[in-house]
C-alpha positions in Angstrom: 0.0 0.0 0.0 3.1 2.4 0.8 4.6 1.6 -2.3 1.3 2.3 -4.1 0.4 5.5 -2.8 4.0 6.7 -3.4 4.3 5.9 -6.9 1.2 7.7 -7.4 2.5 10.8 -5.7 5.6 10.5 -8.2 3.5 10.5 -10.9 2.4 13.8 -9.9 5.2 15.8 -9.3 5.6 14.7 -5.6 8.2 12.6 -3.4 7.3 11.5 0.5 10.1 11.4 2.9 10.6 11.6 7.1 9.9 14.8 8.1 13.4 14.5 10.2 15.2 13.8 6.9 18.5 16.3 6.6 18.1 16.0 3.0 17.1 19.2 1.4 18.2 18.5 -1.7 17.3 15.4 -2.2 19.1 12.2 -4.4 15.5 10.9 -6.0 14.7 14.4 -6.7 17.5 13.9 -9.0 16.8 10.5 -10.2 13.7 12.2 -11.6 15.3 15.3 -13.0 17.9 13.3 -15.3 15.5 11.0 -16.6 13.2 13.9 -17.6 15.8 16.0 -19.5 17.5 12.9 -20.6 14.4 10.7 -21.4 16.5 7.7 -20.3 19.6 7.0 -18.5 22.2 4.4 -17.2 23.8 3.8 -13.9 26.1 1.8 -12.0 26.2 0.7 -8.4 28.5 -1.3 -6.7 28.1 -2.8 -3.6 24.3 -3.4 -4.8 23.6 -6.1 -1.8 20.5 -7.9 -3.0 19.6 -5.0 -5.0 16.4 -4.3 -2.3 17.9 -4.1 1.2 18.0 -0.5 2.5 18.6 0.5 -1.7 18.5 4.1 -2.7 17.6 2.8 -6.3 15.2 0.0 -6.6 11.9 1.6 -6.2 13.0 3.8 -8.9 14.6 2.2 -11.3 11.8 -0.7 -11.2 9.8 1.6 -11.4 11.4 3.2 -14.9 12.9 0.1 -16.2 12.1 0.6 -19.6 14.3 3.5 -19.9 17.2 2.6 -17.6 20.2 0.5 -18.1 22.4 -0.2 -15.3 25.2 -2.5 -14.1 25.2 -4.0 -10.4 28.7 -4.7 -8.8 28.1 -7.3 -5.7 31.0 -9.9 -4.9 29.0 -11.6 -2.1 28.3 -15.0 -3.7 25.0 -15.9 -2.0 24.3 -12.2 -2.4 24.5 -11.9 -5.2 22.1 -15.0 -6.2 19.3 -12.6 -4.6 20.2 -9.9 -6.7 20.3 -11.7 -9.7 17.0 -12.8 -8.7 15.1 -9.6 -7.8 16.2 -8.3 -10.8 15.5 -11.2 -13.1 12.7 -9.3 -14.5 14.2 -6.6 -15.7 16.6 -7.1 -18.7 18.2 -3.7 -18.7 20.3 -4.3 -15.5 22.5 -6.9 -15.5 24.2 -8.2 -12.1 27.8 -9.1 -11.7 29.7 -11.1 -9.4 33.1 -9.5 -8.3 34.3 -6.6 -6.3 35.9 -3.2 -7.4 39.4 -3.2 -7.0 42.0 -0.1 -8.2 45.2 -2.4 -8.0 43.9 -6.6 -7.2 42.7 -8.8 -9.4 41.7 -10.8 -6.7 41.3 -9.7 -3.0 40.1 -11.2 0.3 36.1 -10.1 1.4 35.4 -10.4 5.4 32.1 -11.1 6.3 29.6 -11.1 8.9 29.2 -15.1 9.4 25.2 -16.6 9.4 25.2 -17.0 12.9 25.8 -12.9 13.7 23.7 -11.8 10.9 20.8 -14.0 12.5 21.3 -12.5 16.0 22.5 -8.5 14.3 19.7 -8.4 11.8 19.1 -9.0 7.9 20.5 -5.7 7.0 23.9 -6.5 9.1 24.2 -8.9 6.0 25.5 -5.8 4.0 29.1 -4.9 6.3 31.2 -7.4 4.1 34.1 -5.3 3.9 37.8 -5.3 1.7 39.0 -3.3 5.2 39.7 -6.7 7.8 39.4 -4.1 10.9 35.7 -3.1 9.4 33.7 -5.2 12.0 35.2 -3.5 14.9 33.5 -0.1 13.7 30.1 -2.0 14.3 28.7 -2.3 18.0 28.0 -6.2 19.1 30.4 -7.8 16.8 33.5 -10.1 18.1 35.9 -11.3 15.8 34.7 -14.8 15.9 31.8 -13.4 14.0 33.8 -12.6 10.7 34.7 -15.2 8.6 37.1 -14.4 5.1 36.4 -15.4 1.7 38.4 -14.4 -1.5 36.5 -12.5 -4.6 37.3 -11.7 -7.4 37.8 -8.0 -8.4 38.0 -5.6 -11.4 38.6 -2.1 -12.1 35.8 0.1 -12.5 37.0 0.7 -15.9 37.1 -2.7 -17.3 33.4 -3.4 -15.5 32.3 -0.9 -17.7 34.2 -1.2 -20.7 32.8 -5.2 -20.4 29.1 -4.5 -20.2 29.3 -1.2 -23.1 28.4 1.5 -20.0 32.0 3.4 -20.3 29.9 6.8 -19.1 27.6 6.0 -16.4 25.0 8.9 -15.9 25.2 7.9 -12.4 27.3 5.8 -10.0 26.3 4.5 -6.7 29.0 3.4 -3.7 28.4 1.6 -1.2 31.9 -1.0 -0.6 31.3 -0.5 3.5 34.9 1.3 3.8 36.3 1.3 -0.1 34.6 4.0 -1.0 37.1 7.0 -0.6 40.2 4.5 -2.3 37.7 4.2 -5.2 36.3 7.4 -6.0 39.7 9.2 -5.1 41.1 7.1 -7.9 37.9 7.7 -10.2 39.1 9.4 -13.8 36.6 12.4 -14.1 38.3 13.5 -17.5 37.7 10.0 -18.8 33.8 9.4 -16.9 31.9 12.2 -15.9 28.7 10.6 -14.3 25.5 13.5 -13.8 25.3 12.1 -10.1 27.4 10.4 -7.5 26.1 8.9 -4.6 28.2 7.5 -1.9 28.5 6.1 2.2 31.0 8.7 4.2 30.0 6.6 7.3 31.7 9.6 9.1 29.8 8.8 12.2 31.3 4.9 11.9 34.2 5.9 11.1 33.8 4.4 7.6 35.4 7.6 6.2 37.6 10.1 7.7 37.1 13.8 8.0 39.9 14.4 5.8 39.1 11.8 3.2 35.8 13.5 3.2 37.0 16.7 2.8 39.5 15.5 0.0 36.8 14.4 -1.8 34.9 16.7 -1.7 37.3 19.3 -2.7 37.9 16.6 -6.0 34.4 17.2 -6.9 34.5 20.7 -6.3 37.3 21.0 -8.8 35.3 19.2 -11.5 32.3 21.1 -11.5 30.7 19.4 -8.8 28.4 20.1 -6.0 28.9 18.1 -2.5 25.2 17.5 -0.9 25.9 15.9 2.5 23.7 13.6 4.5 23.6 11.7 8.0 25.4 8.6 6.2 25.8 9.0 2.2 26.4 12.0 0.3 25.1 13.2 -3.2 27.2 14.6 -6.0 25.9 16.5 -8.9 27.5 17.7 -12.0 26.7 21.5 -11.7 26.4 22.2 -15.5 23.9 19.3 -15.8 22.1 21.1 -12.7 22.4 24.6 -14.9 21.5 22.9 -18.1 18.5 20.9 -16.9 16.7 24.7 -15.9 17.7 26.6 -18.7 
C-alpha cells in the first residue's frame, strides 16, 4: 500500500520522505530530474547487496525500467544469487559477481558469518568489507563473528568497458569502507557521471574527515556540488544542474 500510494505521488510531481530527513536536496529528486531532461539514463552501483535491502535505487529504477540501463557490482556469492533474482525481470540491469578493486585482481572479502547476521539483523548482512578491521566499527560484533572469503575484483573501468556503460550517468557506492580509495582514484576526465552517490560513514568511522574533505574538494574542482547527509552524500554535476533549468 506504501509503495502504491508513493508511486502515485511521483507521478504527480511529488516525493514523501521523514519529516526529520536532513536532506534538502534530495538524491531521488534527482533520479527524476535526469530521466526527464535525458528521457533515459544508465547507472552503476557497486556494492548493490540484493539490490532491495536499504537501496536508494530499486523503487526507482523498477519503477522506470524501460528507460534505464544499469550495471550491479556485488561480490558476495549468495548475495548476489538474490540480486540476480530480484532483478531477473528486468533485462536492462544486469548483475555481476566481483568486487571493485584499483590495484587486485583478486582480493580477500570479510564477512559477517550466518550466525551474527541472524542475531544482528538481515540488513547487518551488508558490512562485508575489503577493510579486515571493518567489523570492529560496528557495535556487538567479536571477531569470531567474521569469517574471510576471497573474490574476485576488477577495475571500474574494465566493469564498464565489459558490459558497453563506459559513461555511467550515475554511480552509486556503497563498498562499506572502499569508497574513498575508489572514488579518489575515479578518472573524471575520462567518466563524468550526472550524479554520484556514496557512504562517508563519518559517524562509523567508515570515512575520515579528511578523506571527506579531500573528496569533496575533487568534486569541487570538476564542476561538482557536495550535498551531505547523516550517512551518504550526493554529488551533482553542476552544468547538468544549470542545463536541466535553462
Amino acid at each position: 500500500m506504501k509503495r502504491t500510494i508513493r508511486k502515485i505521488l511521483r507521478a504527480l510531481g511529488y516525493g514523501v520522505w521523514k519529516i526529520e530527513s536532513s536532506e534538502v536536496l534530495n538524491f531521488y529528486n534527482f533520479l527524476h530530474l535526469l530521466l526527464s531532461y535525458k528521457g533515459t539514463f544508465s547507472y552503476v552501483q557497486i556494492g548493490a547487496h540484493d539490490g532491495i535491502m536499504v537501496d536508494p535505487i530499486y523503487e526507482f529504477v523498477t519503477d522506470h525500467s524501460d528507460r534505464i540501463r544499469g550495471v550491479l557490482v556485488e561480490p558476495i556469492p549468495k548475495l548476489f544469487s538474490q540480486l540476480r533474482s530480484n532483478y531477473s525481470a528486468f533485462p536492462t540491469i544486469r548483475p555481476i559477481n566481483v568486487a571493485i578493486h584499483n590495484e587486485l585482481a583478486e582480493a580477500t572479502m570479510y564477512c559477517l558469518k550466518d550466525s551474527a547476521i541472524r542475531r544482528m539483523g538481515e540488513k547487518s548482512s551488508g558490512w562485508a568489507s575489503l577493510d579486515p578491521d571493518h567489523w570492529k566499527r560496528m557495535h556487538g560484533l567479536s571477531e569470531t563473528d567474521i569469517e574471510a572469503m576471497t573474490v574476485t575484483c576488477k577495475t571500474l573501468v574494465e566493469v564498464l568497458k565489459e558490459n558497453d556503460l563506459t559513461n555511467p550517468d550515475v554511480i552509486i557506492v556503497d563498498t562499506e569502507g572502499y569508497d574513498f580509495q575508489l572514488l579518489a582514484d575515479l578518472d573524471l576526465d575520462r567518466i563524468r557521471p550526472k550524479i554520484i552517490r556514496f557512504e562517508h560513514g563519518l559517524s562509523t568511522k567508515t570515512m575520515t574527515e579528511k578523506q571527506l574533505k579531500i573528496l569533496i574538494a575533487k568534486f569541487n574542482s570538476y564542476g561538482y556540488q557536495v550535498i551531505l547527509e547523516q550517512n551518504d552524500a550526493t554529488v551533482l554535476d553542476t552544468n547538468f544542474a544549470i542545463q536541466t533549468f535553462s
